[in-house]
BANU-836378 format. One line per 10 residues: number of its first residue (from 1); for each residue x, y, z of C-alpha. Coordinates in pm, whole numbers. Layout:
! residues N
NUM> X Y Z; ...
! end
This chain:
! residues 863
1> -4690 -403 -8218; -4672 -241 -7898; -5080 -274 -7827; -5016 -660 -7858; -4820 -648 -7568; -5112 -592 -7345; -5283 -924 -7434; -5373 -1126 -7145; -5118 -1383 -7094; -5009 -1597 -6788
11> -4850 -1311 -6615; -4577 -1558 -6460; -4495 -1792 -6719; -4192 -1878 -6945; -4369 -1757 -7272; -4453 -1437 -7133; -4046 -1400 -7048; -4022 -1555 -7425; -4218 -1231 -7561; -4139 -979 -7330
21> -3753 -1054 -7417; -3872 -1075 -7849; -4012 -776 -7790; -3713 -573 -7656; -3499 -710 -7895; -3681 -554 -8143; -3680 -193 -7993; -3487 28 -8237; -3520 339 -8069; -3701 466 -7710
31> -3906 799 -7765; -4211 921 -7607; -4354 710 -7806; -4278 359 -7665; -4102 454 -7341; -4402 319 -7104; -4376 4 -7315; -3996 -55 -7236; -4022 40 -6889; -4314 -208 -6846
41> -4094 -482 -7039; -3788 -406 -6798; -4001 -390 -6483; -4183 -725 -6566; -3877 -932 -6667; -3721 -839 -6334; -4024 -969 -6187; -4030 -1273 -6399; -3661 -1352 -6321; -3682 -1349 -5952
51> -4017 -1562 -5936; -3776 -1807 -6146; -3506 -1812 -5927; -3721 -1929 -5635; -3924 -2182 -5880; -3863 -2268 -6198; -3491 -2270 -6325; -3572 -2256 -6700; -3645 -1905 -6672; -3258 -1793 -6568
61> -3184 -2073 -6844; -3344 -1880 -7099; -3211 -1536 -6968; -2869 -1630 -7036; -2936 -1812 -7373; -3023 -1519 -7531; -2831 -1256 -7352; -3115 -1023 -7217; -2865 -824 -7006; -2729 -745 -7340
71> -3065 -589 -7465; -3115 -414 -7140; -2721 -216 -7244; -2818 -217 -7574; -3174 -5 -7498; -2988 236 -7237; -2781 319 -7523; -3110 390 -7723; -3272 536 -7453; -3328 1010 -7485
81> -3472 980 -7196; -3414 1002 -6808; -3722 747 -6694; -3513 436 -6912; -3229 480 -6723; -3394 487 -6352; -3592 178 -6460; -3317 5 -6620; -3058 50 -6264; -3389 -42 -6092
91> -3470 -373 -6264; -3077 -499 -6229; -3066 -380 -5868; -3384 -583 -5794; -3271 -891 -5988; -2938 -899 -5827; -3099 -842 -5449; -3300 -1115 -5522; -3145 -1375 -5680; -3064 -1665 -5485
101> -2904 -1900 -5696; -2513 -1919 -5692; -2495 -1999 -6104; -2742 -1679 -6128; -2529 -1456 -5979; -2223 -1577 -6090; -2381 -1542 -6509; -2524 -1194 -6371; -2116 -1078 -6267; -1933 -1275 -6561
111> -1979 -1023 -6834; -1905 -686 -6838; -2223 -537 -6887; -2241 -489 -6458; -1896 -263 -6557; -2029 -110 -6829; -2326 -2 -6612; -2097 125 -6344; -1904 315 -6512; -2194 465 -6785
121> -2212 806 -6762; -2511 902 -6672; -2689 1226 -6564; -2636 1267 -6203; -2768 1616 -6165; -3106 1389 -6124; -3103 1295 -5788; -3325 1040 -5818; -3096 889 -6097; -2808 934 -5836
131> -3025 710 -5541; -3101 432 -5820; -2726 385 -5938; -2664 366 -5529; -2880 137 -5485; -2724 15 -5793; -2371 -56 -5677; -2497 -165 -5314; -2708 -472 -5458; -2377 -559 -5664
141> -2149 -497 -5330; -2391 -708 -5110; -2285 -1000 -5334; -1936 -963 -5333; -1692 -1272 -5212; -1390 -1468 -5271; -1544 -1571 -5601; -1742 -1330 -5732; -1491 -998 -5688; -1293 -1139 -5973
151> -1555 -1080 -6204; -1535 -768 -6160; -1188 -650 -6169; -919 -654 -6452; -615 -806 -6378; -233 -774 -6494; 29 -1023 -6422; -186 -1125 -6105; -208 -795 -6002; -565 -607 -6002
161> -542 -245 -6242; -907 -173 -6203; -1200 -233 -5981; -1508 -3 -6152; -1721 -103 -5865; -1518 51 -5590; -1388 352 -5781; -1683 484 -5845; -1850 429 -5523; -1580 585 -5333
171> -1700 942 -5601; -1931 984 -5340; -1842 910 -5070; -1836 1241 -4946; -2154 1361 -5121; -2393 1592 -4865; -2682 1348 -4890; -2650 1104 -4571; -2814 822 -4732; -2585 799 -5052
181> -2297 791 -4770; -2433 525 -4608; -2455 290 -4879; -2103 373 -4998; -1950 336 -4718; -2131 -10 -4720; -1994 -100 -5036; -1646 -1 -4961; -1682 -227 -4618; -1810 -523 -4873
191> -1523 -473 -5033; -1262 -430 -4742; -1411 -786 -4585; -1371 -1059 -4931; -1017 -1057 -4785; -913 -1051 -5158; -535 -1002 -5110; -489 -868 -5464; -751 -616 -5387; -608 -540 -5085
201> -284 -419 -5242; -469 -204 -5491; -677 -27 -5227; -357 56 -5051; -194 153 -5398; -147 539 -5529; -389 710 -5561; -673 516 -5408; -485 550 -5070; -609 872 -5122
211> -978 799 -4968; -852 739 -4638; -677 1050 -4566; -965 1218 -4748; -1160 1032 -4534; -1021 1208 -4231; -1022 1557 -4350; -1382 1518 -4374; -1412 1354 -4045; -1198 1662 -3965
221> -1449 1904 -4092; -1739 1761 -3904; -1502 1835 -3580; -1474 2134 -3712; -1833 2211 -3730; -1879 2069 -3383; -1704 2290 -3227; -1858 2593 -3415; -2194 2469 -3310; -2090 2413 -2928
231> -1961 2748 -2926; -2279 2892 -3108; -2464 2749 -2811; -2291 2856 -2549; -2303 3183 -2598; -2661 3210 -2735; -2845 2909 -2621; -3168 2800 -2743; -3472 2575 -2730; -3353 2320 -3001
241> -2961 2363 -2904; -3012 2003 -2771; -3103 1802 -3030; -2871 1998 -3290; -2576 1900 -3061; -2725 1544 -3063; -2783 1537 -3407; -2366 1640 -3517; -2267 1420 -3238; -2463 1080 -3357
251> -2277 1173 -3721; -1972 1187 -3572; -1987 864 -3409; -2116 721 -3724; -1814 840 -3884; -1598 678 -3627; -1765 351 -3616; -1709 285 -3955; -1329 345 -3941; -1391 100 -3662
261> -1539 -117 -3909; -1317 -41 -4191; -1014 -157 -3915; -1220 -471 -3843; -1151 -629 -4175; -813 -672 -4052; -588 -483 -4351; -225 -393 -4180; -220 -131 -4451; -576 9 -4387
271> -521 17 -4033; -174 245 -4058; -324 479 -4343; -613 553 -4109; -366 568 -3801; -112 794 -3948; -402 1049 -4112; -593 1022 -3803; -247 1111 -3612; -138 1349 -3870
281> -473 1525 -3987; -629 1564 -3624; -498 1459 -3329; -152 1626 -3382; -237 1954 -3552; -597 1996 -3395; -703 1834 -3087; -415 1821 -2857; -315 2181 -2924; -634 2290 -2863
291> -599 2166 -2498; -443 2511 -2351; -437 2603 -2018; -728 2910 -1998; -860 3140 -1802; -1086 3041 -1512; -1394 3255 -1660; -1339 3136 -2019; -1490 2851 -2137; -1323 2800 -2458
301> -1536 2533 -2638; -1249 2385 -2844; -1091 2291 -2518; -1406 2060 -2424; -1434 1954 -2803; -1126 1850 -2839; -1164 1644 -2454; -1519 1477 -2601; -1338 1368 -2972; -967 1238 -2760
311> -1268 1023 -2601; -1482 907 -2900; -1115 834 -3065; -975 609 -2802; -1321 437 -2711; -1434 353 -3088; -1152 294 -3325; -979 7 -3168; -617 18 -3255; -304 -1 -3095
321> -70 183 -3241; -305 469 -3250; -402 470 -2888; -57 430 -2740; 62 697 -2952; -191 948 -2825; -76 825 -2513; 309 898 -2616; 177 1241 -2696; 52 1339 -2387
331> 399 1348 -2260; 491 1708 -2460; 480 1975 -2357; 214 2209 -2544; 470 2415 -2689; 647 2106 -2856; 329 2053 -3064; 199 2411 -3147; 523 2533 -3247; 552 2206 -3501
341> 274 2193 -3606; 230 2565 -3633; 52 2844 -3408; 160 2900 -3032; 48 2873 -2683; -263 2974 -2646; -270 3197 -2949; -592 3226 -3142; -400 3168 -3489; -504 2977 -3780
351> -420 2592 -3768; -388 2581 -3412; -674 2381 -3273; -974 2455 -3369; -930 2811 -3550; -855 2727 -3853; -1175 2803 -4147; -1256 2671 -4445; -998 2326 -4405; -1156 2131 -4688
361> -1025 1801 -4816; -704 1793 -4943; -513 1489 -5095; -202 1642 -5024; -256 1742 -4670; -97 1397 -4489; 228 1462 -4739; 251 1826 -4690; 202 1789 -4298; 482 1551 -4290
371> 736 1734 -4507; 693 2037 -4328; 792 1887 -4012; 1110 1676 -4099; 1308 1947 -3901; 1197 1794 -3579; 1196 1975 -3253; 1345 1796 -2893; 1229 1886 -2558; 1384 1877 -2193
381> 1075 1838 -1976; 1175 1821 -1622; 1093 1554 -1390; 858 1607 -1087; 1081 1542 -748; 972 1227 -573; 723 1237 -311; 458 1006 -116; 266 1337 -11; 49 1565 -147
391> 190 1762 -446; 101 2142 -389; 358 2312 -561; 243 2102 -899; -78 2231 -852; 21 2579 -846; 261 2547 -1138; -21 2435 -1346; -248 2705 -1211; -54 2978 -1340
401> -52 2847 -1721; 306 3021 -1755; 521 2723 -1832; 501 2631 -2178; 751 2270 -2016; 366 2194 -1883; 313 1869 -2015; -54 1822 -2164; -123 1534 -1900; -35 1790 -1650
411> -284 2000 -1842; -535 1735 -1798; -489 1731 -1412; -506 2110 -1435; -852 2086 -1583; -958 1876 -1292; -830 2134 -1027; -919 2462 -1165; -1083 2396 -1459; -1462 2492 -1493
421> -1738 2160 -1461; -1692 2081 -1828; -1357 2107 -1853; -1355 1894 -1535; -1587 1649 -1659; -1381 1639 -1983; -1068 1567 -1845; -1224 1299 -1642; -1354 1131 -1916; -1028 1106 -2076
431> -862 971 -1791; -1177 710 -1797; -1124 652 -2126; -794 519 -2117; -829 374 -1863; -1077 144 -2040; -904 120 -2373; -778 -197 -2370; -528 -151 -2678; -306 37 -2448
441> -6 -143 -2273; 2 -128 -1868; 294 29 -1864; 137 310 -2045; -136 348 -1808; 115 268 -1516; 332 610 -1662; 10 822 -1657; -37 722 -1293; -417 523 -1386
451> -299 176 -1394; -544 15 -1148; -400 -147 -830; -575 -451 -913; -385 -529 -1194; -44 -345 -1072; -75 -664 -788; -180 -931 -1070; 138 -805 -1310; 377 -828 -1025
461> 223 -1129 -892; 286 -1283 -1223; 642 -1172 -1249; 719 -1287 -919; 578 -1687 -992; 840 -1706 -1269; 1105 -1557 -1113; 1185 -1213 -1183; 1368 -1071 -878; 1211 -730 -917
471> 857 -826 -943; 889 -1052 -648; 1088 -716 -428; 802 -506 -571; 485 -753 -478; 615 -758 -98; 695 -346 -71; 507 -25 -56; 627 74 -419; 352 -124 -608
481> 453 47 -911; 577 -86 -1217; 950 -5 -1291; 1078 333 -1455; 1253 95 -1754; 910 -107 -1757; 728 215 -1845; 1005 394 -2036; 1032 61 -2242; 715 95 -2426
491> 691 478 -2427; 1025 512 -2613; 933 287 -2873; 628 533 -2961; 852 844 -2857; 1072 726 -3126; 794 657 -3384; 679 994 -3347; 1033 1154 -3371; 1048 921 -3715
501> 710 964 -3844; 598 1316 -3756; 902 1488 -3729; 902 1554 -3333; 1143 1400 -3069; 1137 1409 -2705; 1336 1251 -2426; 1243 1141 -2088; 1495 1211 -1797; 1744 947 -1770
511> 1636 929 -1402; 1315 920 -1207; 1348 902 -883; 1015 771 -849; 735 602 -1067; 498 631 -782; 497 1025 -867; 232 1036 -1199; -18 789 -967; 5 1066 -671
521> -7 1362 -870; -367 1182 -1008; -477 1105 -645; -385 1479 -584; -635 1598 -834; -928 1396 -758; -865 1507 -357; -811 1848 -484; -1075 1805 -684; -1359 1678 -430
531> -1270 2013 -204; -1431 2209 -469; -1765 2390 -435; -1825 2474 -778; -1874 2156 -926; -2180 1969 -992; -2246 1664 -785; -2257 1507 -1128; -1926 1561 -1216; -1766 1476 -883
541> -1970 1149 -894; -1706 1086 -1227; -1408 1143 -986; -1577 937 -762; -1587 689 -999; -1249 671 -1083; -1077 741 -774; -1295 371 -708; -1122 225 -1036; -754 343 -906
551> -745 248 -566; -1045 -43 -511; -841 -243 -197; -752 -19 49; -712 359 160; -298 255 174; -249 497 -91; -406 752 79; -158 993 314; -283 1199 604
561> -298 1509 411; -536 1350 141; -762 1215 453; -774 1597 598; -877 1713 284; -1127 1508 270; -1272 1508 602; -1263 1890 572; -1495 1880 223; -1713 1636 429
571> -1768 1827 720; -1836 2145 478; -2096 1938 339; -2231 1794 660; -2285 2111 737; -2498 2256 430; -2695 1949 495; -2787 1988 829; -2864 2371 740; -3172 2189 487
581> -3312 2029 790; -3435 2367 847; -3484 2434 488; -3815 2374 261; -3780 1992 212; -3720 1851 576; -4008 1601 505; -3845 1478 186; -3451 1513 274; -3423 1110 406
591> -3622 970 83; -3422 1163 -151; -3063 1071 102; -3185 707 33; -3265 686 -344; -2953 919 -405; -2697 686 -160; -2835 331 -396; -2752 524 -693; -2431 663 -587
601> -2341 291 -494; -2451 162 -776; -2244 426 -985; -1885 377 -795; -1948 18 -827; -2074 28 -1169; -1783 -94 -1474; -1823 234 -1663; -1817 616 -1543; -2162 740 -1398
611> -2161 1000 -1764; -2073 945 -2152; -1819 1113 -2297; -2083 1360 -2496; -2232 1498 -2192; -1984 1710 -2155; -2081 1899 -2486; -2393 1963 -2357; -2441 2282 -2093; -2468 2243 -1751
621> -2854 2213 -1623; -2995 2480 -1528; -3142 2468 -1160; -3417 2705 -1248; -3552 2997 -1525; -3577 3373 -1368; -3877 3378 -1601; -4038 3060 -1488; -4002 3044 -1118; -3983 3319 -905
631> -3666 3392 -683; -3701 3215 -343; -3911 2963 -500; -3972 2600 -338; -3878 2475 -660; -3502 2647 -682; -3476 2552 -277; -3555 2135 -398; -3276 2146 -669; -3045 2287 -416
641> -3122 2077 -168; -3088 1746 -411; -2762 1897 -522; -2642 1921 -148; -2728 1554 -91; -2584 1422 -341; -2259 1581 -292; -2297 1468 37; -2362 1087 -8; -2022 1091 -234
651> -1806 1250 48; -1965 1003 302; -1886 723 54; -1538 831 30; -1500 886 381; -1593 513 429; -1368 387 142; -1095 584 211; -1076 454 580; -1092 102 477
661> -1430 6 610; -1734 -164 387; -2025 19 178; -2396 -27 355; -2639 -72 129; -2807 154 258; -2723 527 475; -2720 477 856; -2997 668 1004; -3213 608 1254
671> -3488 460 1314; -3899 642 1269; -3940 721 1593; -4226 967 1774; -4230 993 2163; -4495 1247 2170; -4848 1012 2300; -5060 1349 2312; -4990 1503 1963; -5208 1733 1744
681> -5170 1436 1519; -5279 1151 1772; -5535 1411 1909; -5713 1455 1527; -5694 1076 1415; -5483 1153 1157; -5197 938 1122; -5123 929 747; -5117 1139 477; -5459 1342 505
691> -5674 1259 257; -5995 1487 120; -6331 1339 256; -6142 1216 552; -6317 1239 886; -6096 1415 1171; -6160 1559 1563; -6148 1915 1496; -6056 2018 1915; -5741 2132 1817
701> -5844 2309 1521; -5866 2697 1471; -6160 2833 1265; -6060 3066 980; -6187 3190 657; -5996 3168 290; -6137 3245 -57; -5980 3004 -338; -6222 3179 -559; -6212 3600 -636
711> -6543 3700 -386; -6641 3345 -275; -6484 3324 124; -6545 2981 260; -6505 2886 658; -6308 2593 746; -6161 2477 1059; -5720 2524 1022; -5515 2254 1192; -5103 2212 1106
721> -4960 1842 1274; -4675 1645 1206; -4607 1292 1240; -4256 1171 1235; -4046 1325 904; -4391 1465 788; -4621 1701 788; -4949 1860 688; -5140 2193 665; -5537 2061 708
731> -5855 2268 611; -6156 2123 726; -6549 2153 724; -6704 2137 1087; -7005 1868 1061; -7284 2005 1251; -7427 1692 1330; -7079 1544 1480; -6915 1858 1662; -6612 1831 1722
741> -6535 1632 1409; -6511 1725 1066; -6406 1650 698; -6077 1730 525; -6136 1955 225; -5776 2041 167; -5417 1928 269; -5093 2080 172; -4730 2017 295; -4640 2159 595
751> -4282 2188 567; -4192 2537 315; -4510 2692 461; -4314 3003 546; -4592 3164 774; -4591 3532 838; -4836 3758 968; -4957 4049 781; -4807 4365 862; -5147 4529 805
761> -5388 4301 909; -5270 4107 1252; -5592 3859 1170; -5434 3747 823; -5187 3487 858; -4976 3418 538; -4880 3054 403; -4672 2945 87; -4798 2675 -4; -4528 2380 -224
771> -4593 2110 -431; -4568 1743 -217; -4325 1654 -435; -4002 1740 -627; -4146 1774 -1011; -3712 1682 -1131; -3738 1327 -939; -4054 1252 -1129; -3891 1121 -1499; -4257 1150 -1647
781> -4272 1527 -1561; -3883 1624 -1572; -3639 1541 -1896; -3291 1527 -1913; -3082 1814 -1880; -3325 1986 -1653; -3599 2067 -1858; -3975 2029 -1734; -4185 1852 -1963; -4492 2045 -1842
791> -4507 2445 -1685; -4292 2503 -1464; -4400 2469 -1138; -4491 2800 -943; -4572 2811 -530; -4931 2846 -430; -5019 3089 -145; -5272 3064 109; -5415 3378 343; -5570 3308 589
801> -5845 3497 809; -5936 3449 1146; -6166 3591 1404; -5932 3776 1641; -5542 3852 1658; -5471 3566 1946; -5671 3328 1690; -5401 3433 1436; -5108 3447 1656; -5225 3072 1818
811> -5208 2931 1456; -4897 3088 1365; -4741 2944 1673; -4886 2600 1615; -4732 2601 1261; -4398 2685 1424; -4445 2411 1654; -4513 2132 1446; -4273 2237 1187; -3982 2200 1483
821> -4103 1875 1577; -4106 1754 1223; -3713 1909 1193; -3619 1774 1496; -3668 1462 1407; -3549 1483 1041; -3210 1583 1244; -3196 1296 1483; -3236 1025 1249; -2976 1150 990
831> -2747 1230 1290; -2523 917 1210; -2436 1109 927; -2336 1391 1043; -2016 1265 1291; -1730 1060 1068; -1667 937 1414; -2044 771 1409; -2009 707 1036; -1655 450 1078
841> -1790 313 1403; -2123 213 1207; -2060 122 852; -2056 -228 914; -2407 -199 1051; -2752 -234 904; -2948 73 852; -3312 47 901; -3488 317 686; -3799 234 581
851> -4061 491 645; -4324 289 735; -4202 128 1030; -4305 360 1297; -4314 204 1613; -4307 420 1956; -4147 152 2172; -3803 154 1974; -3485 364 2113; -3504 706 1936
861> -3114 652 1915; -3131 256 1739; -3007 169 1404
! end
């Protein structure tokens, strides 16, 4: 019988769905035997049934009349073998991801063979047996709707008792394979969007409430990992550290966005279970406790963990009552949650941040959390005294990290002052981050002292068009802040859920004297934190960025001590960046002040902070490798230099902004300009950047000898000239026939040359020799986080014989020369830049910096 079944027929064709279906209705038992024939008979009628969705309707006719799904349960019941089942899950998988018709799908959901399938039992220790009943219950969840979910739950008095399809895809939903996750979790969101009420209630119904908080703990134990990994890295770093970090941190997210999407289906019961486990599981017992006030040399990686996840919380899961609680939160002091929620300031004991091992998931954790802390715990924090200045003795109470009354948004302002450039960048973040979350009330923001100004004016604005006396009084005085009962109005209502919910209560003092205080002790910090020098330009490009966001009007907020501060830090860093005019990239100091002010501009001005959140996880670059580039290296002196200016072009920035006065487009320096008719340069015919094979007058020129090559010395003709912010070091070949002229062989920057003659031999003059260019402004040579895609790049040297001592001496002196005229005039033209008096009397000007425009008749002192 079986041999018959290879006849040739008309492969797509009703009869051959007639036979194939005969056939498998006589199948009795599946051996080795006839196995390949009832895989081929389930494979083909799949095949068969979808070509007769699409084109022939008798076929799906037929299908029902005689029950084939039947046979297919019928044979899986006969089946001793694992290939029946994997085709079986594959041939319903394919016929229900294909079908088209309504009436198909309906037939294929009416019965409860698609139950009896789910909830078989078959051998999952085959893991490709696991992937095909996946695949399984994702073809039946991408046809789930209004309609269709009935078929496939039982029902009691209206009320749904069982749903196979979601039970048993939720199993695994925390199985290690990523894949099988995935298409669970899209089930599950199938599910969650029908908008089935009855469903909805027995999702959110004992025990299946279960998933969510189960969800969390393993959320929870990614964290967990996270911070293991981060803290692996830091203290052993490696080549691959990178993309490990990137790798957890993309699965995190993943995580996050589908609570996001899980929230989206817009379940009031979903929404708190996640809230209240998220609150409960994490935030409360991990993440806030874990921000302690440190040492200044210890990193602690949980403290920066904890900063990056507060961020990925607020900025991903979109909902209300879950952002304005964290909010709420930040108001206790640290003590108020460690000794709660057990451990103790800064104690390394288990469940306090992120020390705690082995925290698996736990059904009972959310219930156990919450009975343990029905006792409660209230805290007095006092009030900062009111002040319009600059808050010093704040500052120094949060430096010494002995008041456990420090509340943790004082910590987060401490991590900004004194905290090292992660911990600075983390905090930053945060303070970004809700300031962005638009699920938090203004009042909220207005309490943590980011409320913008912008919409401070438009809220009072508002209140004072209909009427409300003290929005009106508040529009038309200095204290543009909103009211303490405005603020306190919202915060006690989440005060008071967590007091109810999670066991701890706090009270704000009954009197503030006033509101203004949170916004100035921010504006301290970011001064404070722009007079650092051991921050990367980066990172202070983030405070930039928000200092931008708080005050975007005028420098009204800004008090005389804040404008010293600042003027001080820019004069500091006028000054390092005068000292590179000197240093060994003169000739490239303007193009990268240029490219770096745009970007800067572009960045303050930009709607999001200049960094994401996970950057922070990553270490800070490193400006060079001992084993890579030597100490003293050209390379080391470029980063340094592009770090100065860059600090630099933020402080000038600021200096403009905080005086009121309007961004340039571009920096105000002068104008090319070279007064010198008779110059080596003018004298040679070379103008531009020397070229090799380029003809050149050689009466300036020094003869000398160099060997590129071990025993092969070569003669050439030296000559060093500069032309405006540049400059070259020029070997060339005397032509005979042509004397005094000659051909450039070789040209090499003259600025970095360093030139020294030998101690030995008063004929040898020695030259470092740097690359034209900076190799970590080149994207297709440099990758993020300051790694070169190719060898690092090492210094060349040149030494260089000539006939007599006064030949060396004269070169060595011409080198000197042309390397101060090439300074010089780096200096003048970035002069503007230098005085804040030139710098507020300018900035409505237009800056003229192209390098090209080089005429000698224009003022050396014109914009």
């Amino acid at each position: 019988m079986w041999f018959s079944f290879w006849r040739s027929k008309d492969r797509f064709s009703l009869d051959q769905l007639r036979y194939l279906a005969d056939q498998l209705t006589k199948v009795q038992i599946v051996n080795e035997v006839n196995k390949d024939f009832v895989i081929e008979a389930l494979r083909s009628i799949a095949e068969l049934i979808t070509y007769g969705d699409q084109h022939d309707p008798s076929f799906f006719e037929f299908f029902m009349e005689n029950q084939v799904v039947g046979d297919f349960v019928r044979v899986l019941k006969l089946s001793r073998t694992i290939s029946i089942p994997l085709q079986l899950l594959q041939t319903v998988s394919i016929m229900i991801q294909n079908l088209q018709s309504e009436h198909a799908i309906y037939y294929m959901l009416s019965n409860e063979h698609m139950n009896f399938l789910i909830t078989y039992s078959f051998d999952f220790r085959n893991e490709e047996l696991l992937s095909y009943y996946i695949s399984f219950l994702r073809a039946i969840g991408g046809k789930l709707n209004k309609n269709t979910i009935s078929l496939l739950v039982k029902t009691r008095n209206d009320e749904v008792v069982s749903f196979p399809l979601y039970v048993e895809a939720i199993r695994f939903a925390f199985h290690e394979e990523n894949m099988i996750r995935a298409a669970v979790r899209a089930v599950t969101l199938n599910v969650y969007h029908v908008g089935d009420h009855s469903v909805n209630r027995y999702i959110t119904s004992a025990p299946h409430t279960d998933y969510f908080s189960n969800l969390v703990s393993f959320f929870k134990k990614q964290c967990m990992d996270l911070n293991k990994l981060i803290s692996d890295t830091q203290k052993n770093p490696g080549p691959d550290s990178k993309a490990t970090i990137t790798a957890a941190v993309d699965e995190i997210e993943d995580n996050l966005y589908y609570f996001s999407d899980v929230i989206s289906a817009g379940i009031p019961d979903v929404e708190r279970l996640i809230t209240d486990s998220i609150l409960t599981l994490l935030i409360f017992p991990v993440l806030l406790p874990s921000l302690r006030i440190v040492a200044a040399n210890d990193i602690q990686s949980d403290v920066v963990t904890s900063l990056y996840l507060l961020c990925c919380i607020l900025r991903i899961v979109k909902i209300k009552d879950l952002a304005n609680t964290i909010v709420a939160a930040l108001y206790y002091p640290l003590e108020s949650l460690t000794k709660c929620f057990g451990g103790q300031v800064n104690g390394m004991v288990p469940d306090n941040g992120f020390t705690s091992e082995g925290d698996g998931i736990d059904n009972n954790n959310n219930n156990n959390l919450t009975k343990n802390n029905k006792k409660g715990l209230v805290v007095n924090v006092p009030c900062s005294p009111s002040s319009s200045g600059f808050h010093p003795q704040s500052i120094t109470m949060l430096n010494n990290g002995s008041s456990s009354n420090v509340a943790l948004r004082e910590v987060l302002l401490e991590y900004v002052t004194d905290g090292v450039d992660l911990q600075v960048l983390g905090a930053l973040s945060v303070l970004a981050t809700l300031l962005q979350t638009k699920e938090l009330d203004e009042s909220m923001l207005d309490g943590l002292g980011i409320l913008p100004q912008r919409k401070q004016q438009k809220k009072l604005l508002l209140q004072a068009l209909v009427g409300e006396a003290s929005g009106e009084e508040q529009l038309f005085s200095s204290e543009t802040s909103l009211t303490r009962d405005g603020i306190a109005c919202e915060l006690d209502v989440y005060l008071e859920k967590i007091k109810e919910q999670y066991g701890v209560s706090f009270q704000l003092p009954n009197v503030i004297p006033s509101p203004r205080v949170p916004r100035f002790q921010v504006l301290d910090a970011l001064v404070s934190l722009f007079c650092r020098s051991n921050i990367s330009a980066e990172t202070l490009w983030g405070g930039g960025w928000l200092l931008r966001q708080l005050f975007p009007y005028s420098e009204s907020e800004f008090n005389n001590h804040h404008l010293k501060l600042l003027k001080i830090s820019y004069e500091n860093s006028a000054c390092a960046l005068e000292k590179e005019v000197k240093g060994f990239w003169p000739d490239l100091l303007i193009t990268v002040l240029c490219d770096e002010w745009r970007r800067c501009k572009r960045a303050m001005e930009s709607s999001s902070p200049p960094k994401e959140p996970k950057c922070m996880l990553f270490p800070p670059r490193m400006l060079f490798s001992e084993e890579d580039i030597p100490e003293g290296s050209s390379f080391t002196a470029g980063e340094r230099m592009h770090e100065l200016v860059k600090v630099f072009v933020l402080l000038h920035q600021l200096q403009i902004f905080t005086h009121g006065r309007t961004l340039p487009e571009q920096p105000l320096i002068y104008r090319p300009y070279d007064h010198r008719m008779d110059s080596r340069a003018q004298t040679s015919g070379l103008v531009s950047v020397p070229k090799p094979g380029t003809e050149m007058n050689l009466v300036n020129a020094v003869p000398c000898r160099i060997a590129f090559e071990r025993g092969k010395e070569r003669h050439f003709c030296f000559l060093a000239i500069s032309v405006g912010t540049s400059g070259w070091l020029v070997l060339a070949e005397e032509l005979p026939l042509k004397k005094p002229y000659g051909i450039v062989r070789v040209a090499a920057p003259l600025s970095g040359c360093n030139p020294r003659i030998d101690d030995k031999h008063s004929k040898w003059l020695h030259l470092r020799i740097r690359p034209s260019a900076l190799p970590f402004l080149d994207p297709l040579k440099y990758s993020s986080h300051g790694k070169l895609k190719t060898k690092a790049f090492v210094d060349g040297r040149w030494i260089l014989a000539f006939r007599d001592e006064e030949s060396c001496k004269n070169a060595f002196l011409m080198i000197l020369e042309e390397i101060n005229y090439l300074c010089d005039e780096v200096h003048r033209r970035i002069k503007p830049l230098l005085k804040l008096e030139t710098v507020l009397d300018m900035s409505s000007s237009s800056a003229l910096v192209s390098e090209d425009s080089s005429s000698h008749t224009t003022p050396p002192n014109s914009l």
